[in-house]
VEXDREN-2710 file (C-alpha; in Angstrom, 1 decimal):
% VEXDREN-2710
k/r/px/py/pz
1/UNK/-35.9/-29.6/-18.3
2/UNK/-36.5/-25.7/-18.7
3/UNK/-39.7/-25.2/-19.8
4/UNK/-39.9/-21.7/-22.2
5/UNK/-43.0/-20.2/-23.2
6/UNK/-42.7/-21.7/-26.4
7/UNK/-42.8/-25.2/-25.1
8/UNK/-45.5/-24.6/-22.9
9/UNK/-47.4/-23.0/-25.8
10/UNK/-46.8/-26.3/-27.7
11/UNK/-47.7/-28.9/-25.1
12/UNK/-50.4/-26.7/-23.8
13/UNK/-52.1/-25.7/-26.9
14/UNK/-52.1/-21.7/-25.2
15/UNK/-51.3/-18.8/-26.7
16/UNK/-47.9/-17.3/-26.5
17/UNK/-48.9/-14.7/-23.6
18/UNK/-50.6/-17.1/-21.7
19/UNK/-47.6/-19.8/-21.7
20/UNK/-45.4/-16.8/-21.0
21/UNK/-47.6/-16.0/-18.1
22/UNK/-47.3/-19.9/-16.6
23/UNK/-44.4/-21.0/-18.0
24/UNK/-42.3/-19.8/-14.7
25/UNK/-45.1/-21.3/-12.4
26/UNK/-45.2/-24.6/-14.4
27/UNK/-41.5/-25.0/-13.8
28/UNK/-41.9/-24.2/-10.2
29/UNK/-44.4/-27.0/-9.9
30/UNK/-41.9/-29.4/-12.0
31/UNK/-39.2/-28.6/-10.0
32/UNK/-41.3/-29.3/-7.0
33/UNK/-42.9/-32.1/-8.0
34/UNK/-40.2/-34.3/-9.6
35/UNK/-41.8/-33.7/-12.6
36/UNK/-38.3/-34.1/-14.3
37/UNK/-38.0/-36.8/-17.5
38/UNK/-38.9/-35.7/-20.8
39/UNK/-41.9/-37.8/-21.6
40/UNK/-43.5/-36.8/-17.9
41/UNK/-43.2/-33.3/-18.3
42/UNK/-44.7/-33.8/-22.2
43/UNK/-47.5/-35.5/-20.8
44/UNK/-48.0/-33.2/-17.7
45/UNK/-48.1/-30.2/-20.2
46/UNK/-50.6/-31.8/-22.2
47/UNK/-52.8/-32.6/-19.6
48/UNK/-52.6/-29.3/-17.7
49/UNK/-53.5/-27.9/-21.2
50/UNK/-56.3/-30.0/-22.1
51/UNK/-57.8/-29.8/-18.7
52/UNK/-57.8/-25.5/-18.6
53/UNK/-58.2/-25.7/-22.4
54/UNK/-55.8/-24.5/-23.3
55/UNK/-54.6/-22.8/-20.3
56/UNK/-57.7/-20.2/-20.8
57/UNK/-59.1/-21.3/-17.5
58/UNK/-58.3/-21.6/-13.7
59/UNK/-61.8/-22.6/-12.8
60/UNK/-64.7/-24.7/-13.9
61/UNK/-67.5/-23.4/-16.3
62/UNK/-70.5/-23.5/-13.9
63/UNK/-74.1/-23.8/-15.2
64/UNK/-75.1/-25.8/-12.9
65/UNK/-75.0/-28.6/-15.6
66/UNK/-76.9/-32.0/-14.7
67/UNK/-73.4/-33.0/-14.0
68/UNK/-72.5/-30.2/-11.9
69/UNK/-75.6/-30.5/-9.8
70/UNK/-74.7/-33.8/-8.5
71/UNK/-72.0/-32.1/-6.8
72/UNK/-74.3/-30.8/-4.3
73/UNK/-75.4/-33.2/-1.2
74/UNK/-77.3/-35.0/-0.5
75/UNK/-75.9/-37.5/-4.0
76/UNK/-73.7/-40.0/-4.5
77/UNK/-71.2/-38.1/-6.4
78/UNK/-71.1/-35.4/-3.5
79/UNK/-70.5/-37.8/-0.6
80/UNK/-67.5/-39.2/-3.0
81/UNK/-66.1/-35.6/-3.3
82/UNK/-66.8/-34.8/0.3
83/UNK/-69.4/-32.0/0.0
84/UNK/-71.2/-32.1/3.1
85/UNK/-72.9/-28.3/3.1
86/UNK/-75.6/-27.0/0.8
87/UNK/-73.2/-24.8/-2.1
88/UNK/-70.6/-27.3/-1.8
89/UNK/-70.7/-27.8/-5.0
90/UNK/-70.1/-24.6/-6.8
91/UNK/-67.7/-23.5/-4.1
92/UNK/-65.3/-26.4/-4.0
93/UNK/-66.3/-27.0/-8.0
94/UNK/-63.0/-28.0/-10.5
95/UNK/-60.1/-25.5/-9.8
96/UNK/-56.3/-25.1/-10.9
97/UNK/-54.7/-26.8/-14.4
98/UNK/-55.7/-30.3/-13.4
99/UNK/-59.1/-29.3/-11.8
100/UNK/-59.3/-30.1/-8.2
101/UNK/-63.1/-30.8/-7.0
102/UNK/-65.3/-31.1/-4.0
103/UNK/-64.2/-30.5/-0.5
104/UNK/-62.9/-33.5/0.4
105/UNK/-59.7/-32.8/-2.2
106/UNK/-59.8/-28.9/-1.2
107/UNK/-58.4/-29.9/2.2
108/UNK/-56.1/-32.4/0.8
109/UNK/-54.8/-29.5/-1.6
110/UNK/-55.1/-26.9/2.0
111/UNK/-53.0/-29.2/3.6
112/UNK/-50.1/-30.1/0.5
113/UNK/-49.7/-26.9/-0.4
114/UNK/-50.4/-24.8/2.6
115/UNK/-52.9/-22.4/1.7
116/UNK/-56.0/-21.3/3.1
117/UNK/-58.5/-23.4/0.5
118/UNK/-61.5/-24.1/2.3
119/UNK/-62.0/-20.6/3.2
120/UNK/-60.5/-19.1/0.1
121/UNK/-61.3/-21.7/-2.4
122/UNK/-60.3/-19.0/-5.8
123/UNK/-56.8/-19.3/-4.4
124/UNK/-56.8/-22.2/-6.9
125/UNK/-57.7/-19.7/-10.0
126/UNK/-54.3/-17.7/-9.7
127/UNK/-51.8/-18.9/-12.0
128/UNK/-49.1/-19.8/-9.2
129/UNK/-51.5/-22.1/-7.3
130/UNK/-53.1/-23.0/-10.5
131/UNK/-49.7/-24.5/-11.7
132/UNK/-48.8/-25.6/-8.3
133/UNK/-51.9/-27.7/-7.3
134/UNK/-51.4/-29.5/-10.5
135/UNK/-48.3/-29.9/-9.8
136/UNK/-49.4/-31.4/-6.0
137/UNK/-52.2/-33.9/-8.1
138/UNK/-49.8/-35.5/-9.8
139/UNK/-47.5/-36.4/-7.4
140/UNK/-49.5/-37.5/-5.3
141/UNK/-51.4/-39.6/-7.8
142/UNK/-48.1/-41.0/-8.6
143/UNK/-48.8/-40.4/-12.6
144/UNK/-44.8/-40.0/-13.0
145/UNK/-44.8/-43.5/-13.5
146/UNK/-47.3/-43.9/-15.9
147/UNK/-45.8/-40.8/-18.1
148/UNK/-42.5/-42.1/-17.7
149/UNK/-43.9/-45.8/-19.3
150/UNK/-45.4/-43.7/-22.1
151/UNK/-49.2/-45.6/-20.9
152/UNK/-51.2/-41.8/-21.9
153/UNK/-54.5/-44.1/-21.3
154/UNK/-54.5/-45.2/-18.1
155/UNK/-53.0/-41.4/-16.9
156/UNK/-56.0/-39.8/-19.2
157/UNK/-58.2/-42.0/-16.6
158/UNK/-56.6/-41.3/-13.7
159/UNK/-56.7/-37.3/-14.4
160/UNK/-60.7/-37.6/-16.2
161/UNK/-61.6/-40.5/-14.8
162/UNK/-62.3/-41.8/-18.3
163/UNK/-61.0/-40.6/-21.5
164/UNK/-62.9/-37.6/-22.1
165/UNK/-60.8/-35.3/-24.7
166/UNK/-58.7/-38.0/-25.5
167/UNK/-57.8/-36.8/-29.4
168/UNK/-56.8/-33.1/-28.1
169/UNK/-54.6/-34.6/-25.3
170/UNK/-53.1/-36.9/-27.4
171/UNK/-52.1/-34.2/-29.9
172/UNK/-50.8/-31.8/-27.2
173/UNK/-48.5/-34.7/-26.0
174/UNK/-47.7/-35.1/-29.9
175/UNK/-47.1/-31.2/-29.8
176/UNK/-44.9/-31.0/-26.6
177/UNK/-42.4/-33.8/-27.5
178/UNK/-41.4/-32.1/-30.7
179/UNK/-41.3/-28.9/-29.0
180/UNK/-39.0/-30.5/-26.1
181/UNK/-37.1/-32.5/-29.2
182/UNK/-38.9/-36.0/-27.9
183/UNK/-38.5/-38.9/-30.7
184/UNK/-42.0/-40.4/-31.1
END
């Protein structure tokens, strides 16, 4: 599948410059990733572009939100992403198209795609690695499958871990099948 800008612009919900700028990296990470049959790339666009809204943003919106704080140690949510240190949680907070959080997944991106993470965390904000780590998620998540049987649900839990955003990601799918000429 050759993913233009236009495409990504559908499935992603992004403006034409912004797909234009991704669309080469997004194929990369396709390419990479296996991320080959129609209805996986259609739901790997919509996620991507629901996740970075809309492919506006490498990088988490940090407050600290009640959320957000929880990041920090000592918590419960902290020790599950693997922030030991005080600042853990702003420095490893969500990065790339499918937002990769806490230092625990950090090093498991370091290590997958061979870059210098922990140290250089924003690595994750440029649109190569951006495109790429996402990319790296969902192989190793193993979401093919789950795109390739059409279950958008359980995938939307897997990325969110609930269904948060369900109704935009639903319509980017929607949006990126009839770009990519997908019967519904």
């Amino acid at each position: 599948m050759s993913l233009t800008p236009q495409i990504v612009a559908a499935g992603c919900g992004a403006v034409l410059s912004r797909a234009t700028l991704f669309a080469p990296f997004m194929q990369a990470a396709c390419d990479h990733y296996q991320i080959t049959q129609p209805l996986d790339v259609a739901a790997f666009l919509a996620q991507t572009g629901h996740e970075s809204d809309h492919l506006l943003f490498t990088k988490e919106i940090w407050g600290p939100t009640v959320a957000q704080r929880a990041y920090e140690p000592p918590s419960t949510k902290a020790s599950e992403l693997g922030n030991t240190q005080p600042g853990d949680g702003e420095r490893f907070c969500g990065r790339g198209l499918i937002q990769v959080t806490g230092r625990r997944n950090y090093t498991l991106a370091a290590i997958g795609l061979d870059l210098d993470l922990l140290n250089s965390p924003e690595l994750l904000e440029q649109p190569e690695h951006a495109a790429m780590s996402a990319g790296w998620f969902w192989f190793n998540n193993k979401l093919s499958a789950l795109a390739n049987a059409g279950d958008f649900i359980t995938l939307t839990r897997r990325i969110n871990g609930g269904t948060e955003g369900l109704a935009d990601r639903q319509a980017l799918y929607a949006a990126a099948k009839k770009a990519m000429g997908i019967g519904t």
